[in-house]
Structures are given as C-alpha cells and as structure tokens.
C-alpha positions, 0 to 999 in steps of 0.5 A: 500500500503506497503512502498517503501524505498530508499535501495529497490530503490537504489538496483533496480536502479543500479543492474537493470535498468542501468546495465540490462535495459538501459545497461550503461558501468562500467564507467558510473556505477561508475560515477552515483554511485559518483553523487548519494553518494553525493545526501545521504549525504546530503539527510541523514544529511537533514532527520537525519534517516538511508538512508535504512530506508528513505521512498520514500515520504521523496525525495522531489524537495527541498532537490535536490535543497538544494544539488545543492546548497550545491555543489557549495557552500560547495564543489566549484563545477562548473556549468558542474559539477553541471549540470551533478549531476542534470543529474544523479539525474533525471534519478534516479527520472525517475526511481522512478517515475515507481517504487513508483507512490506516489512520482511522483508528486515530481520527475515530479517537479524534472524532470523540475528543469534547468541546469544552462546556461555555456559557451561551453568548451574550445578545447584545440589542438595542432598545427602541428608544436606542435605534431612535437615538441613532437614525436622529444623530446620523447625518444626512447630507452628503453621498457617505451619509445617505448611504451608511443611513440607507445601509443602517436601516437595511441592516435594522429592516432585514436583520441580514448578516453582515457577510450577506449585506457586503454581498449585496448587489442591485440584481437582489433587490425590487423596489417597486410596488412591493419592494423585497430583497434576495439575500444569499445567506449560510448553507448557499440558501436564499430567502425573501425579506419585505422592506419597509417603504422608507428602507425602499425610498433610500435605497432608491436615492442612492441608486439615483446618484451613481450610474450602475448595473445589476451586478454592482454592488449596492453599498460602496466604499470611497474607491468604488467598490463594494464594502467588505464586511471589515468596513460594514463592522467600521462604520456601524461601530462610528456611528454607534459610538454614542450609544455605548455610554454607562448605564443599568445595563451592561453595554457592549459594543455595537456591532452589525450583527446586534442589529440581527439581534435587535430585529428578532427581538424587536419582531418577537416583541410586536407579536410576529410569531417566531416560525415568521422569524426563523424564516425572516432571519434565515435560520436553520432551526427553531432553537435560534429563534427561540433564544430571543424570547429568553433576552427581554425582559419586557416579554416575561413582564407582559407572560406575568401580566396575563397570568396575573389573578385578581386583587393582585393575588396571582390566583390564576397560578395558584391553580392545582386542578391536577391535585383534584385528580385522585387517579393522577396524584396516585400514578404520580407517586408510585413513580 
C-alpha cells in the first residue's frame, strides 16, 4: 500500500470535498483554511519534517490535543474559539478517515475528543428608544451619509448578516410596488425579506446618484467598490459610538450583527410569531429563534401580566386542578 501524505490530503480536502462535495461558501473556505494553518504549525514544529512530506500515520489524537492546548495557552484563545478549531479539525479527520483507512483508528479517537462546556453568548440589542437615538444623530447630507443611513436601516429592516449585506448587489433587490430583497445567506440558501417603504425610498436615492448595473454592488466604499464586511463592522461601530455610554445595563459594543439581534427581538416583541422569524432571519432551526424570547425582559413582564389573578393575588397560578385528580396524584407517586 503506497503512502498517503498530508499535501495529497490537504489538496483533496479543500479543492474537493468542501468546495465540490459538501459545497461550503468562500467564507467558510477561508475560515477552515485559518483553523487548519494553525493545526501545521504546530503539527510541523511537533514532527520537525516538511508538512508535504508528513505521512498520514504521523496525525495522531495527541498532537490535536497538544494544539488545543497550545491555543489557549500560547495564543489566549477562548473556549468558542477553541471549540470551533476542534470543529474544523474533525471534519478534516472525517475526511481522512475515507481517504487513508490506516489512520482511522486515530481520527475515530479524534472524532470523540469534547468541546469544552461555555456559557451561551451574550445578545447584545438595542432598545427602541436606542435605534431612535441613532437614525436622529446620523447625518444626512452628503453621498457617505445617505448611504451608511440607507445601509443602517437595511441592516435594522432585514436583520441580514453582515457577510450577506457586503454581498449585496442591485440584481437582489425590487423596489417597486412591493419592494423585497434576495439575500444569499449560510448553507448557499436564499430567502425573501419585505422592506419597509422608507428602507425602499433610500435605497432608491442612492441608486439615483451613481450610474450602475445589476451586478454592482449596492453599498460602496470611497474607491468604488463594494464594502467588505471589515468596513460594514467600521462604520456601524462610528456611528454607534454614542450609544455605548454607562448605564443599568451592561453595554457592549455595537456591532452589525446586534442589529440581527435587535430585529428578532424587536419582531418577537410586536407579536410576529417566531416560525415568521426563523424564516425572516434565515435560520436553520427553531432553537435560534427561540433564544430571543429568553433576552427581554419586557416579554416575561407582559407572560406575568396575563397570568396575573385578581386583587393582585396571582390566583390564576395558584391553580392545582391536577391535585383534584385522585387517579393522577396516585400514578404520580408510585413513580
């Protein structure tokens, strides 16, 4: 049996399997490229050979852990980014397994290795009276400024993703009667979003100033060409400085994707049921969706308010109808 060696493998993987088999966005390419440069690097100081010349038998289940360790410790990554490297590493190794069954026994053991446990992120949104404060501070003379406004209400209007926004072009928009958007989201899937008319008026203003064609970007930089997602990050981040100021509620930095949050909170909170949501916002499964309802408290005052009894007394709670059960209360406490 010839020897397989990690160049053959690396090639197969990216070339063929994401890009031709499982199909993966240039985004998530370069993501898994990052991931799996650092695992070589490591991988090339632990074996002290040319990558290209590394035989598959040399990838074992404790070079990946001695990497995992290194990433916390030597480059003080945290745990998400930690779990989300192990990710990368085990689709790598599921690959291999099917390339080189003589390494199978090590990328089963690697296939087992935990995520650390981690607290679920912070959602960090903005309240009404927050978006007000902002579209009223934002200045609205000059090319620049019609189309951060423009973009910042795009973002607030569809809750798109900040790599879906830098991606945008004429072709993906209708802004007649009916106006919508197409964005092209995870997974190479698309979905409809309705825009408000005043979203629509601005983007047909900005359309009105510079000559384009369907395949221009929408939202341009100084030079001309589209915003990448860094520059999307940059400005939102200048024009929401004002509202990281101190207050009873722990304050993070606003970032593109906190408009995706407020969206979904601000939708949940208007009555939109959240399967209209999950489809608004793009996501795979209901349990995304279903974490908006756990970060404001506004909707766990107005679920009290409903299940409040009269004179204050929270009869309605109060209620154990199933204790008049004699069949059930008796099954229950045989168990």
């Amino acid at each position: 049996m010839s020897t397989v060696y990690l160049g053959q493998l690396l090639h197969g993987y990216f070339e063929d399997y994401l890009k031709c088999q499982k199909g993966v966005s240039a985004s998530t390419i370069k993501s898994y490229r990052d991931a799996i440069s650092l695992f070589l690097e490591h991988l090339a100081t632990a074996v002290g050979k040319k990558l290209s010349r590394v035989p598959v038998t040399d990838l074992t289940c404790a070079q990946v852990t001695a990497f995992l360790q290194s990433l916390e410790d030597q480059r003080k990554n945290c745990v998400r980014t930690r779990n989300h490297r192990l990710a990368v590493v085990r689709t790598f190794f599921e690959y291999v397994l099917h390339q080189a069954p003589e390494a199978a026994c090590e990328a089963q053991r690697i296939a087992t290795l935990p995520a650390k446990r981690t607290p679920p992120p912070q959602m960090r949104y903005m309240d009404r009276d927050e978006v007000e404060k902002l579209f009223s501070s934002m200045p609205r003379e000059g090319h620049a400024a019609q189309r951060d406004r423009a973009l910042v209400l795009f973002l607030y209007n569809t809750g798109a993703r900040v790599q879906e926004v830098a991606d945008l072009c004429w072709k993906h928009v209708e802004l007649e009667s009916v106006p919508i958007v197409h964005l092209h989201g995870k997974g190479d899937k698309w979905r409809t979003c309705p825009l408000w008319k005043a979203t629509a008026q601005l983007l047909r203003e900005l359309a009105s100033r510079v000559p384009h064609d369907p395949a221009t970007a929408i939202f341009l930089s100084r030079r001309g060409g589209g915003l990448t997602r860094f520059g999307i990050y940059k400005m939102v981040r200048k024009h929401t400085a004002m509202l990281n100021q101190p207050s009873a509620r722990p304050q993070r930095r606003v970032s593109p994707h906190c408009f995706r949050h407020t969206t979904a909170v601000h939708l949940l909170e208007a009555g939109v049921e959240p399967n209209v949501i999950r489809g608004w916002l793009g996501h795979v499964g209901m349990e995304t969706t279903n974490r908006y309802a756990e970060i404001t408290l506004r909707m766990k005052q107005k679920a009290l308010e409903t299940c409040e009894g009269p004179l204050g007394t929270n009869a309605s709670l109060a209620k154990t109808g199933w204790r008049e059960d004699a069949d059930l209360v008796k099954w229950l406490k045989s168990l």
